[in-house]
C-alpha positions, 0 to 999 in steps of 0.5 A: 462466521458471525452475519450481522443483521446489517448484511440483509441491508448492505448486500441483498444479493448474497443468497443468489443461488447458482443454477447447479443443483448440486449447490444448492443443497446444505454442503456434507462430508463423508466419513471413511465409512461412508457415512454422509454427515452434515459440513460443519466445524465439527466434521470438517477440519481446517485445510492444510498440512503441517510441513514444520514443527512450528507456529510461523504462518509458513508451516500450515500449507494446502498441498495437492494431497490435503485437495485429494483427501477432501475429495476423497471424502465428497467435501461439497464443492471442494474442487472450486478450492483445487489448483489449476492443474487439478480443476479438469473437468469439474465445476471450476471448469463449468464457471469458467466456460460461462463467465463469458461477460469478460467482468469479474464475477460479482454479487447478483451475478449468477455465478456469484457463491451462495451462502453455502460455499461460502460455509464450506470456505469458512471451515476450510480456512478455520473460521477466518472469513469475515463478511464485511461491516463497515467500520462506520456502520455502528453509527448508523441507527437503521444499519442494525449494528449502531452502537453509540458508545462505539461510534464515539470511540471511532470518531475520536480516532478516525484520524489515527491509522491504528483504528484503520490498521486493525480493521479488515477492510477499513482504507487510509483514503475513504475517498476510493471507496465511495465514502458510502459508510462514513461515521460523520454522516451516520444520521444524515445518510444510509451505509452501504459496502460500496467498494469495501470487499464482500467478504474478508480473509484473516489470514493467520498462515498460508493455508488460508491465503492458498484457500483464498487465492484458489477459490477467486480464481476458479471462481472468477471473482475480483482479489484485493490485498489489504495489509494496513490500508495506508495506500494512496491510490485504492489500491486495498479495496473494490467493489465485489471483492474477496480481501486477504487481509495480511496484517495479523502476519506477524513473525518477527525473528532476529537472525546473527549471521545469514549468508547469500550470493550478495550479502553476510550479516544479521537480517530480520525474518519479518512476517507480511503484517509487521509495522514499520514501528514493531521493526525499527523497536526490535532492531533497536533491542538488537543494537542494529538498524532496520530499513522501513517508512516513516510513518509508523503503522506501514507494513514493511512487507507489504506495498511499501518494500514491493513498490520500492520503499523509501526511509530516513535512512534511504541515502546511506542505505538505498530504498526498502526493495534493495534490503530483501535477501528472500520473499515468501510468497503465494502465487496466482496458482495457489503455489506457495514459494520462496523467492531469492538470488538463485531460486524463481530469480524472475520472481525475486526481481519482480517483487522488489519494486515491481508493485504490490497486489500483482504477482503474488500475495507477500507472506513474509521477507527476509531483510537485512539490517545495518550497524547501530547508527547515531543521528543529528537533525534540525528543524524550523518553520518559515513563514512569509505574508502579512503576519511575518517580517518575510516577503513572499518573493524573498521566500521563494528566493530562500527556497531556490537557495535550498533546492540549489544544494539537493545534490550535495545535501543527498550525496552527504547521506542526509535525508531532508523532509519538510512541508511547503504550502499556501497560507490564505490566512496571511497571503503568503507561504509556510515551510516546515522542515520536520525533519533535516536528518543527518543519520552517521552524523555528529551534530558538529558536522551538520552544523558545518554542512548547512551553516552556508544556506544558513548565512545565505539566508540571513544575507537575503533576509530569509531568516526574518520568517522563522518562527523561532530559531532553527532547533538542533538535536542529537540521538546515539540511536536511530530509534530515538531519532525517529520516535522524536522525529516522526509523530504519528501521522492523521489519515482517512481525510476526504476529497483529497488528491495527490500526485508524485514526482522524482526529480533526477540529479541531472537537473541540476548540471544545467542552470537553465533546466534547473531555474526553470524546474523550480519556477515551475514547482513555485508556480505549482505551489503558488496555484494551491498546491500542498508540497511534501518533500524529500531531499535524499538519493535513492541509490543501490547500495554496492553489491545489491541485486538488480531489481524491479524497482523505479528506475526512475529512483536511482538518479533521483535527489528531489522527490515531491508529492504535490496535491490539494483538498477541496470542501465536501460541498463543491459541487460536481464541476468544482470537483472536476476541475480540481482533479483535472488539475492535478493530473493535467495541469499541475503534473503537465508543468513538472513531468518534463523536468521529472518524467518518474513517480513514486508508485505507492505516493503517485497519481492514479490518474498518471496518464503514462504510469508504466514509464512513470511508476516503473521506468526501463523495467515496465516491460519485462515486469509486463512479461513476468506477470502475464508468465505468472497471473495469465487470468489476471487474478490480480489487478489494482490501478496503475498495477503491472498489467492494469491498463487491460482492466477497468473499473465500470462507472467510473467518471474519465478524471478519477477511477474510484473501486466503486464498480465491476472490474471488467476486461477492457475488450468486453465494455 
């Protein structure tokens, strides 16, 4: 466990000691003969019991008897690892009497672990702590780890979600942290961990998630999972906190034929840290069609499939949650099991949409697969203003003959993704379809399909925006399609807020509901606001257990994510007003025509997110998790239970993990 000299800057309160005596002397072991030896990695072996002969993370796990050993041995501390029925009278019970505050423990905290337990945690875990340096740190020249060289490389690919994937702690939105460790401002400002976790676990099998899953719970400290980091809320980080970074999880197995209660067929077994891009590359090897994201750095296991999961392919096939056969999982208690049909049923429902960083911590799935599919599409920009032929009223003219056809489109399997937005350049608006995909279509069908909004929009004059002419493709294999079809996304811009919406079908079997429904998305996007949106149905395929998902999705055929930027420099009530905005404002105009949100692309400032996030299912999901996490180990905004927490600090408009997590009955 390397400590870097930037940590005497970044966390001063780290060598706090607890006010046990027992903690204060150097951990030990002791031998069968009874000799006492010094905690070191030579004396102490990694936790765990090998329950398989294999390499997959599932096959190393803490077990009641690896606990016991240790005892037995007078490993220092070994207790603040047990499980809850193990604790009795020990030290755990000692902290847990007096982190009365009600807050998270945190640093400078007298019960904060001095360096010492943290030793013993790192042998036990096989050396996969890591005490966290921001990875903007190197180019900071007072933070004692600058490195010019390093600090180019990083801002040449700040943008790109694979520097931040590979990172431990590193976040997709940098907003939610603090922005107190950002590259850009290294010669202008001082690096600080602000919301980062204190500490990191890279978690290689389940043994070490167990480790760290027990120690913060007896210990009292604030939990955080990171996978990739792609979350739009923050969900990945926070102040004081102990990180399990699941992203090195990396079992990628093909299975022929698996056969449950509800399906038979090929299914992958996916570990937590596999990316949409390692997915969709081995089931093309496969000549099958696997179920993930867009965007090619997503963990599939991760927050993408627990809160709900959308695809390319979601029309035909429904969302990432209803593709899960069996979820592997470790729960608040420490208790490593597996989820499915007929084993922790609760549990199977639970994790398939109920959110991630809330019952438990995903080791890995196991998901089905679809035949091998062809796909056609076609793309276009549209542009209106003074550079263009294309007055703004006729755009939006040409924009009610699309959403017109949502239903039909989504009921056809397409899956339309395009782009509206202002230009201020040329006073008037740009469309961008990257792309209209048709996956099960020939191209000549497509053609047929959209050929009436095509003449449609040559009669009104539409047309005369296009920046060329639409472009049509086709591929023999989902692979292809999606590798030409969705570049790699730009990540880790600041001071940007976004809010999601699902419009249902029902909208659209009332005229008045749905003129009024677009009015309002075209006065949305006329007031600033950016619109990325999906035209597709997100409905269970037949036979699918029920789940935990959005109820809110299932009647959906128009789902929006409406947000803006604003300049680094605007000062505080510039900033304020833009975030009111779009909590208020902005979402006050369309919740009435779509009370749902997408729970990973939403708001979290979502003045109602249980119904929003999860629908009908809130309640029970409520149930399950305090069955499941009593203590509240797990917390994140807009979570299952998360309105009983909050985050001190925090400005009314905008919660940042920035500050203590403390019980709402103790502020």
């Amino acid at each position: 466990m390397a400590v870097p000299s930037l940590r005497r800057a970044l966390f001063l309160a780290a060598a706090a000691a607890l006010p046990f005596s027992q903690l204060v002397a150097g951990q030990t072991i002791q031998t069968e003969e009874g000799v006492v030896l010094e905690a070191n990695e030579k004396t102490v072996a990694p936790a765990g019991k090998a329950v398989a002969d294999s390499n997959a993370p599932e096959a190393f796990v803490l077990t009641d008897d690896v606990i016991a050993n240790l005892s037995d041995h007078n490993l220092s501390n070994i207790t603040l690892f047990a499980f809850p029925e193990d604790d009795g009278t020990t030290e755990v019970q000692k902290r847990t009497f007096l982190a009365s505050s009600g807050c998270k423990t945190a640093p400078g905290d007298p019960l904060w672990p001095n360096r010492s337990i943290w030793l013993v945690f790192d042998l036990l875990t096989g050396g996969a702590l890591i005490e966290t340096v921001p990875i903007g740190a190197v180019c900071y020249p007072n933070s004692g780890v600058y490195n010019a060289a390093k600090c180019q490389t990083i801002m040449a690919n700040w943008t790109s979600s694979d520097l931040h994937t590979a990172d431990p702690t590193s976040i997709m939105f940098p907003m939610f942290q603090g922005e107190t460790c950002m590259p850009q401002n290294g010669n202008s400002s001082t690096c600080t961990l602000g919301g980062f976790p204190v500490y990191a676990v890279k978690a290689t099998n389940v043994t070490q998630i167990q480790l760290a899953i027990n120690f913060a719970r007896n210990l009292n400290l604030r939990l955080v999972v990171k996978n990739t980091g792609h979350d739009f809320l923050g969900k990945s980080t926070g102040y004081g906190a102990l990180s399990i970074w699941t992203h090195n999880l990396k079992k990628l197995e093909y299975i022929k034929s698996i056969k449950t209660p509800s399906y038979s067929g090929p299914a992958f077994t996916i570990g937590a840290g596999i990316e949409v891009k390692e997915l969709y590359e081995a089931a093309n090897k496969h000549d099958v069609t696997a179920i993930g994201g867009d965007c090619r750095t997503v963990g599939v296991a991760g927050g993408f499939t627990a809160g709900g999961g959308h695809s390319p392919m979601t029309s035909i096939a429904g969302l990432g949650s209803d593709q899960v056969l069996s979820i592997d999982v470790v729960l608040p208690n420490g208790r490593f099991v597996t989820a499915d049909e007929t084993h922790h049923p609760d549990l199977f429902w639970a994790l398939r949409g109920g959110g991630g960083a809330t019952f438990g911590v995903v080791t890995g799935m196991t998901v089905k697969v679809w035949p091998k599919t062809n796909v056609s599409g076609m793309t276009f920009t549209v542009v209106s203003g003074n550079t263009s032929a294309l007055t703004n009223d006729v755009f939006w003219e040409g924009m009610y003959a699309y959403w017109r056809r949502f239903p039909e489109y989504a009921k056809a399997g397409t899956h339309g993704y395009s782009l509206v937005f202002p230009s201020p350049l040329t006073d008037g608006f740009a469309f961008l379809m990257n792309p209209f995909w048709a996956p099960g279509m020939k191209l000549a069908d497509l053609k047929t399909l959209v050929q009436p909004l095509l003449d449609e929009w040559t009669k009104i004059g539409f047309n005369a925006g296009f920046v060329g002419s639409p472009k049509f493709f086709e591929y023999d294999n989902y692979y292809d399609a999606w590798t030409a079809s969705y570049p790699p996304e730009a990540v880790s811009t600041t001071s940007v807020r976004t809010a999601s919406r699902l419009f249902p079908a029902k909208n659209w079997e009332d005229e008045e509901t749905l003129t009024g429904m677009m009015k309002a998305v075209r006065s949305v996007v006329e007031d600033g606001s950016a619109l990325v949106q999906y035209n597709m149905q997100a409905k269970a395929p037949a036979g699918t257990p029920d789940s935990a998902t959005n109820s809110h999705w299932r009647d959906t055929v128009w789902y929006g994510i409406f947000g803006t930027s604003w300049n680094a420099s605007l000062n505080a009530a510039g900033v304020e007003a833009i975030n009111r905005k779009i909590t208020e404002d902005w979402m006050g105009r369309l919740r009435g025509y779509g009370p749902g949100g997408y729970l990973n692309e939403g708001d979290v400032m979502e003045p109602e997110f249980g119904e929003a996030y999860f629908g009908s299912n809130y309640e029970r999901l409520r149930q399950i998790k305090k069955a499941v996490d009593p203590t509240g180990l797990f917390w994140a905004p807009t979570a299952v239970g998360s309105e009983e927490w909050e985050v001190q600090g925090q400005k009314k408009w905008l919660t940042l993990q920035t500050g203590k997590l403390c019980k709402k009955a103790a502020l």
